[in-house]
NUDO-140819 format. One record per residue (C-alpha): residue number from 1; residue in three letters; x, y, z. Coordinates in Angstrom, 3 decimals. Example, Ala and Ser with C-alpha at 12.3 -4.5 7.8 and 13.67 -1.06 7.14 Angstrom:
<rs>
(r 1 "ALA" (12.300 -4.500 7.800)) (r 2 "SER" (13.670 -1.060 7.140)) 
</rs>
This chain:
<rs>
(r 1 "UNK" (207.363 115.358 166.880)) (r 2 "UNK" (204.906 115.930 170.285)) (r 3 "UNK" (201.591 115.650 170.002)) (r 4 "UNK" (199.450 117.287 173.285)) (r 5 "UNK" (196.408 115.652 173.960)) (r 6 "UNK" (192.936 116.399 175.897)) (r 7 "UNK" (189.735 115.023 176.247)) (r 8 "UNK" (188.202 116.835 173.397)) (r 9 "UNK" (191.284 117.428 170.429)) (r 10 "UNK" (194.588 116.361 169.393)) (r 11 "UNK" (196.730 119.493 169.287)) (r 12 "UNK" (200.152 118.485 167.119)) (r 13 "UNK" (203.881 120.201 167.846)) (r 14 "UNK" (205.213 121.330 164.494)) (r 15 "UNK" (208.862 121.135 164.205)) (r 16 "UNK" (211.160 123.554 161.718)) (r 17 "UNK" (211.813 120.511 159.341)) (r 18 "UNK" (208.161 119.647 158.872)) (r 19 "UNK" (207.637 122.829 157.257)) (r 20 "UNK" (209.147 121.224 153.922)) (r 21 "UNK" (205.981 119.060 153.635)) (r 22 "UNK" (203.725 121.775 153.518)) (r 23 "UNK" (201.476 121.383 150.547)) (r 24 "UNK" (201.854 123.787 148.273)) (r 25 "UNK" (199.898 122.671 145.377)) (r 26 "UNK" (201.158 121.661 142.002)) (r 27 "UNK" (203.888 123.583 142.101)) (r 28 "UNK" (206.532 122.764 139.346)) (r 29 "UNK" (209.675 124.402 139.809)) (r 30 "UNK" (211.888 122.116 137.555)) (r 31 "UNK" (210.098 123.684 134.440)) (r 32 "UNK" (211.842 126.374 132.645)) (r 33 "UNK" (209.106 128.818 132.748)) (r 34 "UNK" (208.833 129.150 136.426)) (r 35 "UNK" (206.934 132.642 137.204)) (r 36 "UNK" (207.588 134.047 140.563)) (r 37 "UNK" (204.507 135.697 140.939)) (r 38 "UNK" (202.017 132.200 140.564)) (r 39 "UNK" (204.066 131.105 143.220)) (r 40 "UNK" (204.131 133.629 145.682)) (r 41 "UNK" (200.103 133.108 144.816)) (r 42 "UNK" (199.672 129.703 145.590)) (r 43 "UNK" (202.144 130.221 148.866)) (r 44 "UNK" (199.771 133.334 149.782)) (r 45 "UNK" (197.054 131.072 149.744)) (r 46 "UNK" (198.105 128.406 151.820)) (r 47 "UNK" (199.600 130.421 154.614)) (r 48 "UNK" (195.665 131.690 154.546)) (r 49 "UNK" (194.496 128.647 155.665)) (r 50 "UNK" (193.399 127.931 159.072)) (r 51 "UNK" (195.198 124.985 159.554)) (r 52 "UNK" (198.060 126.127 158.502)) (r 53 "UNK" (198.258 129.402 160.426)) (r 54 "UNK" (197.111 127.102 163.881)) (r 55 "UNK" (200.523 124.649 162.998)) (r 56 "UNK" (202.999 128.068 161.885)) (r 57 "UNK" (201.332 129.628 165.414)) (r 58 "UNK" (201.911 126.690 167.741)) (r 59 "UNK" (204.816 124.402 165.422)) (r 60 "UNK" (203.137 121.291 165.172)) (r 61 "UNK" (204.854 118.761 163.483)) (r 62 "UNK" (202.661 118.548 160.087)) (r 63 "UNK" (203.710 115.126 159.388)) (r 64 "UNK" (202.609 113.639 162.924)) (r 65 "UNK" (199.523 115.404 162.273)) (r 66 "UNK" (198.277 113.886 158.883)) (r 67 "UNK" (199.388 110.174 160.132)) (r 68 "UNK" (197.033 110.957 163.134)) (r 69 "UNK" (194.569 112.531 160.671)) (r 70 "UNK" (194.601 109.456 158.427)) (r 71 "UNK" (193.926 107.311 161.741)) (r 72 "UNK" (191.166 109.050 162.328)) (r 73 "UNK" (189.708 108.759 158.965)) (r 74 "UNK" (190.026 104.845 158.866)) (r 75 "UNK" (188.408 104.546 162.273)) (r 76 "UNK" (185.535 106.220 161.377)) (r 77 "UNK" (186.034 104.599 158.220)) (r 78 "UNK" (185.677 101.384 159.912)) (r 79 "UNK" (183.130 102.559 162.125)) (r 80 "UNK" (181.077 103.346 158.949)) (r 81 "UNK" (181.464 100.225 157.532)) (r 82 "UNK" (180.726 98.531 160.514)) (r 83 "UNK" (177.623 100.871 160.387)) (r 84 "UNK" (176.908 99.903 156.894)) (r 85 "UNK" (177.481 96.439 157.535)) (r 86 "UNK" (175.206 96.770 160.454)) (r 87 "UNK" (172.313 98.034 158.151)) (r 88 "UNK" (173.195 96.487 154.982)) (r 89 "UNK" (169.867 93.889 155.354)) (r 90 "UNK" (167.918 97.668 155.632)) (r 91 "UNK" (170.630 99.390 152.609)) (r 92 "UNK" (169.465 95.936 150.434)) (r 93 "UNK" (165.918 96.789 151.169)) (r 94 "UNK" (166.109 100.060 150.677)) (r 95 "UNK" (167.793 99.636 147.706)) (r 96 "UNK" (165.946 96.916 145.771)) (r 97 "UNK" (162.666 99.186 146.866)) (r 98 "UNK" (164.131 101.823 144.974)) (r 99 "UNK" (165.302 99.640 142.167)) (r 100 "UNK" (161.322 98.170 142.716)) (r 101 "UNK" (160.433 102.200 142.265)) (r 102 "UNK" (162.374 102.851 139.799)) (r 103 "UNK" (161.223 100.100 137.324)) (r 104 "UNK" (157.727 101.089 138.633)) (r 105 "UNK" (158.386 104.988 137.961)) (r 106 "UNK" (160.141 103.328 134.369)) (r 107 "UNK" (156.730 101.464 133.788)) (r 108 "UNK" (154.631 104.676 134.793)) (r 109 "UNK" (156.359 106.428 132.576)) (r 110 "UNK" (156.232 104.222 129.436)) (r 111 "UNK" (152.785 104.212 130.364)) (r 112 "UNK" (152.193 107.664 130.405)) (r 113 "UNK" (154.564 108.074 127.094)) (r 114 "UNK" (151.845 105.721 125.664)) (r 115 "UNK" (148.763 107.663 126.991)) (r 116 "UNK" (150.872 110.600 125.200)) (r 117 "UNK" (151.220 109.058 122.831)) (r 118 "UNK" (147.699 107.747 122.322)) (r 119 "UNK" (146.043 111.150 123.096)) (r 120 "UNK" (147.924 112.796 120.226)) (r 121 "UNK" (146.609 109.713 118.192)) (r 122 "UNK" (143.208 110.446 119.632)) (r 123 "UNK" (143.595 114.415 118.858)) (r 124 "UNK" (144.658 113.999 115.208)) (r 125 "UNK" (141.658 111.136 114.728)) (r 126 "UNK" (139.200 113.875 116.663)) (r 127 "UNK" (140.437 116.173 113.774)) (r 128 "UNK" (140.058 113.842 110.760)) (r 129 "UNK" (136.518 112.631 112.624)) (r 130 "UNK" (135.291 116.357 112.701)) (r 131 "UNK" (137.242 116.802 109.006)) (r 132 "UNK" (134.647 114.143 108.007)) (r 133 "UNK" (132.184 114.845 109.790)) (r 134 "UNK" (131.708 118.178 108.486)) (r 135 "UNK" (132.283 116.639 105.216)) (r 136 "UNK" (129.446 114.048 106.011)) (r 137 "UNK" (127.500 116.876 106.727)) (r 138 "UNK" (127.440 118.458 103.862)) (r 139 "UNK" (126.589 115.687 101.613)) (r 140 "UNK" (124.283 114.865 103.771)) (r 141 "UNK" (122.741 118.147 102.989)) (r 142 "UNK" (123.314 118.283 99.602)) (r 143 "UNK" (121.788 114.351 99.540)) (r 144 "UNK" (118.816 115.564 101.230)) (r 145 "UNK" (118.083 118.615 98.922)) (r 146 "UNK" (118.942 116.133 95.966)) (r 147 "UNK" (116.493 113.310 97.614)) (r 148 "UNK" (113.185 115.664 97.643)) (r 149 "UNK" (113.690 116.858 94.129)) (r 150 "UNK" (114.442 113.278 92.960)) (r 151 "UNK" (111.668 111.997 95.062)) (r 152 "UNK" (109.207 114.502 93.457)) (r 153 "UNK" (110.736 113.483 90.104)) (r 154 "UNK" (110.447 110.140 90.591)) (r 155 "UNK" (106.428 110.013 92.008)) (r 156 "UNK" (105.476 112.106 88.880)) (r 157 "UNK" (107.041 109.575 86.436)) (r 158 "UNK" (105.673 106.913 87.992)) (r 159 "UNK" (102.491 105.945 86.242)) (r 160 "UNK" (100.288 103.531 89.141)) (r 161 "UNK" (98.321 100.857 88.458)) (r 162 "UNK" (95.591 102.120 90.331)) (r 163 "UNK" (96.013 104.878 87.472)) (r 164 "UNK" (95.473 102.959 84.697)) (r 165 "UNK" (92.843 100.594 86.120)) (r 166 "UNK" (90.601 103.149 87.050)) (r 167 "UNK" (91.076 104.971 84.204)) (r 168 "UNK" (90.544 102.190 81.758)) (r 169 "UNK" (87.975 100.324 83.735)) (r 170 "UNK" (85.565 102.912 85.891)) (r 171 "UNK" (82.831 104.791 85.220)) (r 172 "UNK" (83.520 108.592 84.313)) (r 173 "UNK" (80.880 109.304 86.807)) (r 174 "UNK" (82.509 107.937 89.832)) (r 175 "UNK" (85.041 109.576 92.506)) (r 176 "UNK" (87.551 108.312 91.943)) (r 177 "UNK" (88.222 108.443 88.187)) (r 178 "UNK" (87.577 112.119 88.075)) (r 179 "UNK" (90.468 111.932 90.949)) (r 180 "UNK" (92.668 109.681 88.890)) (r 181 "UNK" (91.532 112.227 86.015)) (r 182 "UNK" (93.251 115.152 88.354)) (r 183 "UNK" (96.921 113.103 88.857)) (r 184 "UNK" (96.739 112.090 85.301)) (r 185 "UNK" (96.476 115.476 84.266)) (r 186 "UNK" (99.412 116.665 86.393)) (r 187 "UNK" (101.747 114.133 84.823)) (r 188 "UNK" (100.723 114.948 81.475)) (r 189 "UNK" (101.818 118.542 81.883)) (r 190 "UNK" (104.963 117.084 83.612)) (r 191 "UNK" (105.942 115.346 80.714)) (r 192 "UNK" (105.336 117.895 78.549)) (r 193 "UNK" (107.817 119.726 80.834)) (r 194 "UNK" (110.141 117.205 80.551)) (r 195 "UNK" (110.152 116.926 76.995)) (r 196 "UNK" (110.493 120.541 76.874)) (r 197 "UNK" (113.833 119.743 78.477)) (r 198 "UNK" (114.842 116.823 76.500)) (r 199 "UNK" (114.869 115.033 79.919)) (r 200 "UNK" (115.594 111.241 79.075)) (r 201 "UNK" (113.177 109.890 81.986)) (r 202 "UNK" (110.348 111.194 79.616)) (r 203 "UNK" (110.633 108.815 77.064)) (r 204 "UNK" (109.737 105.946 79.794)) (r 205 "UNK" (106.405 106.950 80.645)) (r 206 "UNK" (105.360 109.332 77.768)) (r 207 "UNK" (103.851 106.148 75.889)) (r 208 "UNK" (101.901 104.840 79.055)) (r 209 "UNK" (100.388 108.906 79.297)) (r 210 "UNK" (99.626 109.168 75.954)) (r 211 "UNK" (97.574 105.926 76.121)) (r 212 "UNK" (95.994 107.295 79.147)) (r 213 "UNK" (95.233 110.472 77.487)) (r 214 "UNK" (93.493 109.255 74.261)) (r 215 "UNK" (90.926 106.706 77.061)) (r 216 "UNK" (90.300 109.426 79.192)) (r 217 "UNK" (89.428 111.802 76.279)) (r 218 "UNK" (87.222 109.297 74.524)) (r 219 "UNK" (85.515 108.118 77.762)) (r 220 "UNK" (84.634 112.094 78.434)) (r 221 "UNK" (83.799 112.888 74.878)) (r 222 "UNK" (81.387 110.048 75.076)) (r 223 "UNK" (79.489 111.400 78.170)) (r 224 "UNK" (79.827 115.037 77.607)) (r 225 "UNK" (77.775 114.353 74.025)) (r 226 "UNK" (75.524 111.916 75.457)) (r 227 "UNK" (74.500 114.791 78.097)) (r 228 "UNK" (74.274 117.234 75.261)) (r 229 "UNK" (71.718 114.546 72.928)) (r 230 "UNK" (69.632 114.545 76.135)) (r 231 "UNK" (68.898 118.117 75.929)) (r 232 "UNK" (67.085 117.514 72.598)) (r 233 "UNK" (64.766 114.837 74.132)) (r 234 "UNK" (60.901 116.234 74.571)) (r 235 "UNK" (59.698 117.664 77.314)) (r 236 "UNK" (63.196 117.524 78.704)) (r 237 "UNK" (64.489 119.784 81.824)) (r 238 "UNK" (67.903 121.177 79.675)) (r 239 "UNK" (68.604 122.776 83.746)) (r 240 "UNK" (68.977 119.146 85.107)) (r 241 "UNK" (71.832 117.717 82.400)) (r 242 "UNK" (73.449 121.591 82.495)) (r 243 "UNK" (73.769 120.593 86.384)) (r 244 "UNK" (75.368 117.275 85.902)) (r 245 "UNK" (77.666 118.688 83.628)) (r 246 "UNK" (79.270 121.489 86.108)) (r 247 "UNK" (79.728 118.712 88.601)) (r 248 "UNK" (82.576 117.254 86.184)) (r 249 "UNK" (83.177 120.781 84.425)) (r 250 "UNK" (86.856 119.682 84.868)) (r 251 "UNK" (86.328 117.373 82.199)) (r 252 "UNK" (86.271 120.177 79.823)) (r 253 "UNK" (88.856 121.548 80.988)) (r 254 "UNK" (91.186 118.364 80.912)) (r 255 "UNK" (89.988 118.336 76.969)) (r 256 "UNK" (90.797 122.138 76.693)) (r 257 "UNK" (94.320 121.400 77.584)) (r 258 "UNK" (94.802 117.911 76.062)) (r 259 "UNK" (92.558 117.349 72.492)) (r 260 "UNK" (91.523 121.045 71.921)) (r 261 "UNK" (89.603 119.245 68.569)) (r 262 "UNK" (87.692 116.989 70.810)) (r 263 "UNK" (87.180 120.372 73.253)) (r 264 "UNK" (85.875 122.615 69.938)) (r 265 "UNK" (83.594 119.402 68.683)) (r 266 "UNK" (81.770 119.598 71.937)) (r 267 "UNK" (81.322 122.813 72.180)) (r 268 "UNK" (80.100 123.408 68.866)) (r 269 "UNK" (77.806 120.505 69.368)) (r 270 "UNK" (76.763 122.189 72.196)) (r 271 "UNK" (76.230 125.502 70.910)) (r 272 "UNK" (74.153 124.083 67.818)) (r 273 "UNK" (72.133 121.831 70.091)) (r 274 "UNK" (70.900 124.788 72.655)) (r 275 "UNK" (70.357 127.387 70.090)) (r 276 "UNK" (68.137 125.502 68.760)) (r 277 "UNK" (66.319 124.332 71.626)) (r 278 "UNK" (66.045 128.114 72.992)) (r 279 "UNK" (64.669 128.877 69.555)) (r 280 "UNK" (62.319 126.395 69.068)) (r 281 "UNK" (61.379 126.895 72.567)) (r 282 "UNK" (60.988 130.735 72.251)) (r 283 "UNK" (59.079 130.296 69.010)) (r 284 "UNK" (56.719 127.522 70.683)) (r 285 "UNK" (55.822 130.227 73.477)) (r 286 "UNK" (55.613 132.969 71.978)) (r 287 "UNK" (53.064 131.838 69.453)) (r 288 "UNK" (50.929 130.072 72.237)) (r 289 "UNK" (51.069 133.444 74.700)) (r 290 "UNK" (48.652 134.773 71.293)) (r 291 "UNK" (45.866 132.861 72.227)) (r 292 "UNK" (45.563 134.574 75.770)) (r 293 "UNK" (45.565 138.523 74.464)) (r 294 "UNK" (43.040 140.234 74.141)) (r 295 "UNK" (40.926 139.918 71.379)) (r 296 "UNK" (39.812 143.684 71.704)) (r 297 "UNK" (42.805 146.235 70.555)) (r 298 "UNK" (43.142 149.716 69.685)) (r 299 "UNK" (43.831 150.471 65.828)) (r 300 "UNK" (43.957 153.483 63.915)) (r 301 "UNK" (40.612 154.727 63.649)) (r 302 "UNK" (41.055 155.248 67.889)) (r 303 "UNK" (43.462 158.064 66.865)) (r 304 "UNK" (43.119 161.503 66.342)) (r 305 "UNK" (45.144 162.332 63.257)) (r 306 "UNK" (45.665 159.161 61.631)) (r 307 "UNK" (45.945 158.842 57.871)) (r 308 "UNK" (43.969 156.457 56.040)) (r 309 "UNK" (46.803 154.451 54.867)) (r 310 "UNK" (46.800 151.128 53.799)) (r 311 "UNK" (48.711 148.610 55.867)) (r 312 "UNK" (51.940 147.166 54.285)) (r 313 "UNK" (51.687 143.892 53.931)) (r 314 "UNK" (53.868 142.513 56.552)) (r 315 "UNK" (53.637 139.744 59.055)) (r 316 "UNK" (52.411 141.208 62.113)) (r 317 "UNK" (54.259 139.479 65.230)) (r 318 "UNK" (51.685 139.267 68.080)) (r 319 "UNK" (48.363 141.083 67.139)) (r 320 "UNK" (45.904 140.962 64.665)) (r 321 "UNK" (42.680 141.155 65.966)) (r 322 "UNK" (38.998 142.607 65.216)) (r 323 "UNK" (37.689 146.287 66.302)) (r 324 "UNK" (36.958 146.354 69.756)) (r 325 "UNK" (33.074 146.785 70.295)) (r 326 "UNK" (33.321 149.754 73.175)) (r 327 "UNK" (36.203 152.179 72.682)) (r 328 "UNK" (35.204 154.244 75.878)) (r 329 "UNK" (38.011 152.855 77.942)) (r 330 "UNK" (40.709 151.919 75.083)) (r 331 "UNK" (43.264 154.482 76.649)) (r 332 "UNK" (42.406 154.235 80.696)) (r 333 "UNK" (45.329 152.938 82.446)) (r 334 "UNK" (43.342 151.371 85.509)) (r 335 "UNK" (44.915 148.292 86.779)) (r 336 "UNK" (47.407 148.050 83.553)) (r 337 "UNK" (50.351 149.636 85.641)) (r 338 "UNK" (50.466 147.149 88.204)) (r 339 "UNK" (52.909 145.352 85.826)) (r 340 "UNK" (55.366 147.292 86.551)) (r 341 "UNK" (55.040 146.501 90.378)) (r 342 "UNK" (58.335 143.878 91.837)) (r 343 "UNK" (55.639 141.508 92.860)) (r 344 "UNK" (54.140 141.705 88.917)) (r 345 "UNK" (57.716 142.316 87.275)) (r 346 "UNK" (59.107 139.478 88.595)) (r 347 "UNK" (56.234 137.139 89.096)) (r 348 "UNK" (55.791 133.703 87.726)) (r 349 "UNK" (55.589 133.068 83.594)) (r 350 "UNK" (52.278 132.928 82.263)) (r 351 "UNK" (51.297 129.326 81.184)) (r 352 "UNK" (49.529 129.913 77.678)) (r 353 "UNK" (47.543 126.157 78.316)) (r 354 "UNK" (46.904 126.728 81.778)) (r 355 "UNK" (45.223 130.018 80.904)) (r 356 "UNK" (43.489 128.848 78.221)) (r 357 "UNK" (41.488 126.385 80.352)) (r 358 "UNK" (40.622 128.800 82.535)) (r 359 "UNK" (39.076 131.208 79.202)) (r 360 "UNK" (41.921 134.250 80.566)) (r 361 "UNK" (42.722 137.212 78.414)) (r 362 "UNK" (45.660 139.164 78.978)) (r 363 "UNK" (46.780 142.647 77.338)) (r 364 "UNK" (50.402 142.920 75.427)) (r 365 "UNK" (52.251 144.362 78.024)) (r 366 "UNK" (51.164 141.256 80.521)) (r 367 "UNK" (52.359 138.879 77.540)) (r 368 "UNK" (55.267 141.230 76.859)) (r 369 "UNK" (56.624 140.903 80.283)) (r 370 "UNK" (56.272 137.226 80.729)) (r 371 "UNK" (57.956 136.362 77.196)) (r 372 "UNK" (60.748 138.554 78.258)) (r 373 "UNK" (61.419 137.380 81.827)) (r 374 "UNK" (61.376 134.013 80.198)) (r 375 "UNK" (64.097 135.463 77.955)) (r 376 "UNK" (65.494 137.240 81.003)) (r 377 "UNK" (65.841 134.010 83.509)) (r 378 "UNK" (67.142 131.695 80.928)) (r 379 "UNK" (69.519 133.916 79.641)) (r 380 "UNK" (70.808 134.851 82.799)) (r 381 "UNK" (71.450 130.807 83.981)) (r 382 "UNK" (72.858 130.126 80.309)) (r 383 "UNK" (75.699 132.691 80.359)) (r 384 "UNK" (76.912 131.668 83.815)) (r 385 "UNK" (76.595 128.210 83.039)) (r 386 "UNK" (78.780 129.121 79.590)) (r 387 "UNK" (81.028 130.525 82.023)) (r 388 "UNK" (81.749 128.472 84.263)) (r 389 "UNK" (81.557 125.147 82.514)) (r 390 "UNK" (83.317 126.353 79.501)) (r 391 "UNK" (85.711 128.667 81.319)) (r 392 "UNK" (84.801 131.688 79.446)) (r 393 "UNK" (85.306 135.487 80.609)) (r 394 "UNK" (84.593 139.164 79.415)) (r 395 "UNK" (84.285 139.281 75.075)) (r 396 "UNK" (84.857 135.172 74.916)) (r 397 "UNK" (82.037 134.639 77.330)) (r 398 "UNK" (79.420 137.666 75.094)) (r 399 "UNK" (80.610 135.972 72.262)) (r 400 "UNK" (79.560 132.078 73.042)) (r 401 "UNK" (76.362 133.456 74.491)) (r 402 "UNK" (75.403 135.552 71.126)) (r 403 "UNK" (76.220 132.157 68.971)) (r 404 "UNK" (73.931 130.688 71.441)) (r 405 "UNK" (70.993 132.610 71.929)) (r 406 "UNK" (71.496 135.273 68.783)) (r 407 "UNK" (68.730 133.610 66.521)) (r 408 "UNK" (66.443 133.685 69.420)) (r 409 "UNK" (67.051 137.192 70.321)) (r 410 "UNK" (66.704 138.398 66.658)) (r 411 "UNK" (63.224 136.433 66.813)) (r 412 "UNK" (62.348 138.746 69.693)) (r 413 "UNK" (63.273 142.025 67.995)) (r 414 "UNK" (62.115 140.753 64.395)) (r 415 "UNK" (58.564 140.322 66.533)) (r 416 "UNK" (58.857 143.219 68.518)) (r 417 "UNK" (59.561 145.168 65.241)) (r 418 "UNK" (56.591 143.852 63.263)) (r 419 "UNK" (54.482 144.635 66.165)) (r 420 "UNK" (55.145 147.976 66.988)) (r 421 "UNK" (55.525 149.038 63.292)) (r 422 "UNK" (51.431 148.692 63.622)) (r 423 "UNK" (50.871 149.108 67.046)) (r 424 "UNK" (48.044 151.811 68.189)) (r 425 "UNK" (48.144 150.868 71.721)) (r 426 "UNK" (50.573 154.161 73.480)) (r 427 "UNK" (49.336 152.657 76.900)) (r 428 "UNK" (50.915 149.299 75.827)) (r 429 "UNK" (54.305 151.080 74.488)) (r 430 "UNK" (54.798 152.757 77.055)) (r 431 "UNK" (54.832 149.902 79.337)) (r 432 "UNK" (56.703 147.590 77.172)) (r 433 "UNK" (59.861 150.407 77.658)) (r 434 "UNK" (59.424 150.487 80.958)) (r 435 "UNK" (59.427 146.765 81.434)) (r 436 "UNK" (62.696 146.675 79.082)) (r 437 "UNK" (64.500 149.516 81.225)) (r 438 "UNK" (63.475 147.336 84.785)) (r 439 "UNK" (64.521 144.236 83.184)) (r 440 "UNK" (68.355 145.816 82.587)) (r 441 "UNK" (68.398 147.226 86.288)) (r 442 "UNK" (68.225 143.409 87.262)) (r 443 "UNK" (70.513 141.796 84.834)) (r 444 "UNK" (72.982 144.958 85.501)) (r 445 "UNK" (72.304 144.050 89.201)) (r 446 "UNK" (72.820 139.862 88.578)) (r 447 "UNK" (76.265 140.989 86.764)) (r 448 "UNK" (74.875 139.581 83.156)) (r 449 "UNK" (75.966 141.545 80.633)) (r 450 "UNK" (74.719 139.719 77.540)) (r 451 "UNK" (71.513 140.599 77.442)) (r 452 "UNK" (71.893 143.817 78.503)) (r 453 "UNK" (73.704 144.366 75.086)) (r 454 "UNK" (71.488 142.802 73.007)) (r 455 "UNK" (67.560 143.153 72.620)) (r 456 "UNK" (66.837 144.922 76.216)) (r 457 "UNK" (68.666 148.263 74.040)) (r 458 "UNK" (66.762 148.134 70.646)) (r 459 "UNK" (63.417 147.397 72.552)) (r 460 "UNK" (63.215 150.812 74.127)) (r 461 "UNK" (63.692 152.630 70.723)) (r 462 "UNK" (61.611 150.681 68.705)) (r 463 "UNK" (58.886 151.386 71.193)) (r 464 "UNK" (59.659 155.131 71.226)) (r 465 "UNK" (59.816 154.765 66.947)) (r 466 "UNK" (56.676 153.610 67.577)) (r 467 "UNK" (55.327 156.028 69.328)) (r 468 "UNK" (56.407 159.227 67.179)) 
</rs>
């Protein structure tokens, strides 16, 4: 073997023999199933190679070469280890920083597996906490809706003490029992509600209320009549006790709804004690206002055309007097038509004692008109004070009024009857309608209709009877 040498390579002499060393790969040519063709393959291949075409070109000895080969590789294998040697305080370093990294980059990561880990925890609790929450929500809601009817339930059961104190203890004149009088009302018609419903809650207070009830109506009973007995006390104002009963007109109404018995004695009581009253009042004035007419009337023989009849013997209502002494101005109007005048219509009453100490005479129609807008202004103020205090309307309202004031309007048309079946005066007639007619334009124009149905219609055609 020669091996030619420079400064920069080895270059190695390959000899004929050193050919049989050539690697040719696993080739097996003891086995039985040798194929030709793999082997002319791998031989192909390795007459390819570099190497091997640079030692068939130039015959290096192939065996000289790998020894010098394999010194080369442990020189710089030794030369490496020398370098690694050399740095192996650095290599340590190095290495136990990345050891150091990796258990930090281990850490970091079991960490972050954790935070993972955690965060799905988190996500699936953020789920079950809005799960809930919406859940929460709704009961909530439905709690809430619950809450204000229960509350409302609950404050109208509940009887207070302040209740029953005031109504067992005050005054029915005082604030604050016609108040309590209000909220005991309300729970009264609450429990009938309840019982309606067969609500169990009602049994708990329905004993208290009823208690309640019955003091309450025999408190107002109480006042109401006393009110009404005051009306029959002489020389009494009726408008003054009338007024003090509208301030507490609920306490009708509270009977009306609660002890209709109690509510019907009342009124009844109330009904006999003004129709009387009225009447006896009526009666009283109308048979005073006689002493101021006239004690000079017309009569039959002031007539043309009059038979000599005898007069039936009847009670004449107003007039009955002796012949008049001068029948020259029996049928001159003069000043007799001011009566008909707004200023006359709707003047102040005559006062029969008042008149009669100043010696005045008056003619029918004068007496006429002031009996009837007597009739006229108390009417009026008794049918809205029937309406309002006893909460009547429309028929209900006529028909309290009639049972009321009926005896005293059949008074006026029983008079008015008896009068003008012997009347002689057509001057006096003829006002009397006229006064009847104005006297409906103002209760049609006040929005009364009870006396516009009762004596204000007959009047007119009794006087026109009268005068055919």
């Amino acid at each position: 073997t020669s091996v030619s040498a420079d400064s920069e390579t080895l270059r190695p002499t390959y000899h004929p023999r050193n050919i049989a060393n050539l690697n040719l790969g696993e080739l097996d040519i003891t086995t039985d199933e040798f194929i030709l063709d793999e082997v002319d393959i791998h031989i192909q291949a390795n007459l390819e190679d570099d190497l091997v075409k640079e030692a068939l070109k130039t015959g290096v000895d192939l065996r000289q070469y790998s020894k010098q080969v394999e010194a080369e590789l442990q020189r710089i294998e030794q030369a490496s280890i020398k370098d690694y040697i050399k740095e192996s305080q650095n290599i340590a370093l190095l290495h136990n920083q990345i050891t150091a990294c990796d258990s930090i980059l281990e850490r970091m990561e079991g960490m972050l597996s954790g935070f993972q880990s955690d965060l799905s925890s988190i996500s699936s609790e953020i789920q079950t906490l809005q799960q809930q929450s919406v859940s929460m929500n709704v009961r909530l809601k439905n709690r809430q809706a619950v809450r204000s009817h229960l509350s409302q339930l609950v404050d109208e059961l509940v009887v207070p003490g302040a209740m029953i104190s005031t109504i067992l203890d005050s005054p029915v004149t005082e604030q604050e029992f016609l108040e309590q009088l209000h909220e005991l009302n309300t729970k009264i018609n609450f429990a009938k509600e309840l019982s309606f419903r067969e609500t169990l809650a009602c049994s708990d207070i329905q004993d208290i209320v009823d208690r309640l009830k019955l003091k309450a109506v025999s408190k107002i009973r109480e006042f109401i009549l006393q009110k009404i007995y005051s009306f029959r006390k002489p020389m009494t104002n009726y408008q003054i006790p009338q007024n003090t009963l509208l301030k507490y007109r609920f306490f009708y109404q509270f009977l009306l709804a609660n002890e209709r018995t109690v509510a019907k004695e009342i009124r009844d009581e109330y009904v006999d004690t003004m129709s009387k009253i009225y009447y006896s009042y009526f009666k009283s004035y109308s048979g005073r206002l006689l002493k101021v007419q006239y004690e000079e009337v017309a009569d039959k023989d002031d007539l043309m055309g009059v038979e000599d009849t005898a007069k039936k013997d009847i009670l004449h209502g107003f007039f009955s007097k002796p012949s008049l002494k001068s029948r020259n101005t029996i049928f001159t109007l003069g000043q007799r038509g001011a009566i008909l005048s707004p200023a006359e219509l709707e003047g102040p009453i005559l006062v029969p004692h008042t008149a009669q100490r100043g010696d005045s005479r008056y003619p029918y129609e004068t007496l006429f008109r002031s009996q009837h807008y007597a009739l006229l202004d108390n009417g009026c103020r008794e049918y809205l004070f029937l309406s309002d205090f006893f909460m009547v309307a429309g028929n209900s309202a006529l028909d309290l009024f009639n049972s009321i004031m009926g005896k005293t309007l059949s008074m006026f048309l029983k008079s008015m009857s008896t009068y003008v079946s012997d009347c002689y005066d057509s001057i006096a007639v003829f006002l009397c309608i006229h006064i009847i007619l104005r006297f409906r334009a103002i209760t049609a124009k006040r929005n009364i209709p009870a006396l516009d149905k009762r004596s204000p219609t007959r009047g007119p055609t009794l006087c026109w009877d009268s005068c055919r």
